[in-house]
N, C-alpha and C positions, 0 to 999 in steps of 0.2 A: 131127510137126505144126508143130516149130518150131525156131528154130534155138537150142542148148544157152545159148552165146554171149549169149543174149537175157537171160538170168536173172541176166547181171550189171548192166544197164540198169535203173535204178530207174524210167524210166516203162514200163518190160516189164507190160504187165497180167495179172500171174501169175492174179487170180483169176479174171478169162476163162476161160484156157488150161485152168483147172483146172474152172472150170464146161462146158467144151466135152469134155476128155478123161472127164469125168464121163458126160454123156449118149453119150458114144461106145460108152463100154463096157456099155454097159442095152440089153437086149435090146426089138426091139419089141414083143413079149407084154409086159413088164414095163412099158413106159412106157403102153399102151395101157390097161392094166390100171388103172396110176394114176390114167388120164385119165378112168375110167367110174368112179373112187374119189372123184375128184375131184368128176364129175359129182352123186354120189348122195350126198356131204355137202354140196350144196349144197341140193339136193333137201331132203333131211333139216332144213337151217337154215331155208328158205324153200319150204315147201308149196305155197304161192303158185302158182311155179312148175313146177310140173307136176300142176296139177289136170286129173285125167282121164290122167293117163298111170302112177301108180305112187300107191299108200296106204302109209303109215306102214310097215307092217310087212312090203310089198316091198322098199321104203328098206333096212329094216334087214335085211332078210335078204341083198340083196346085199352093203352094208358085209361082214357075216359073212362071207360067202362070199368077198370077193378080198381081206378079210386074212389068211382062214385058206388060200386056195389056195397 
């Protein structure tokens, strides 16, 4: 992804490279996953937001469900 060489450049932006080779190696079930995890604690903090689409205790039952999958 990058040239080795680079990492003796002190403006080389290792934590990029490392945030990019990160999401490289995550499958997309797994990132998708976090992205509906994502979704339903937000759900969960602000009810607000999805009045008419999910109650309390869908919220949490999904949480349940895509930590423990």
């Amino acid at each position: 992804m990058f040239d080795i060489e680079c990492l003796l450049y002190p403006q080389f932006n290792h934590c990029n490279v490392v945030g990019i080779f990160y999401l490289s190696t995550r499958s997309s079930e797994l990132l998708a996953k976090v992205d509906v995890l994502k979704d339903m604690l937000v759900f969960r903090d602000h009810p607000n937001q999805c009045i008419g689409l999910f109650d309390t205790g869908e919220i949490a039952t999904a949480i349940k469900c895509i930590c423990t999958a």
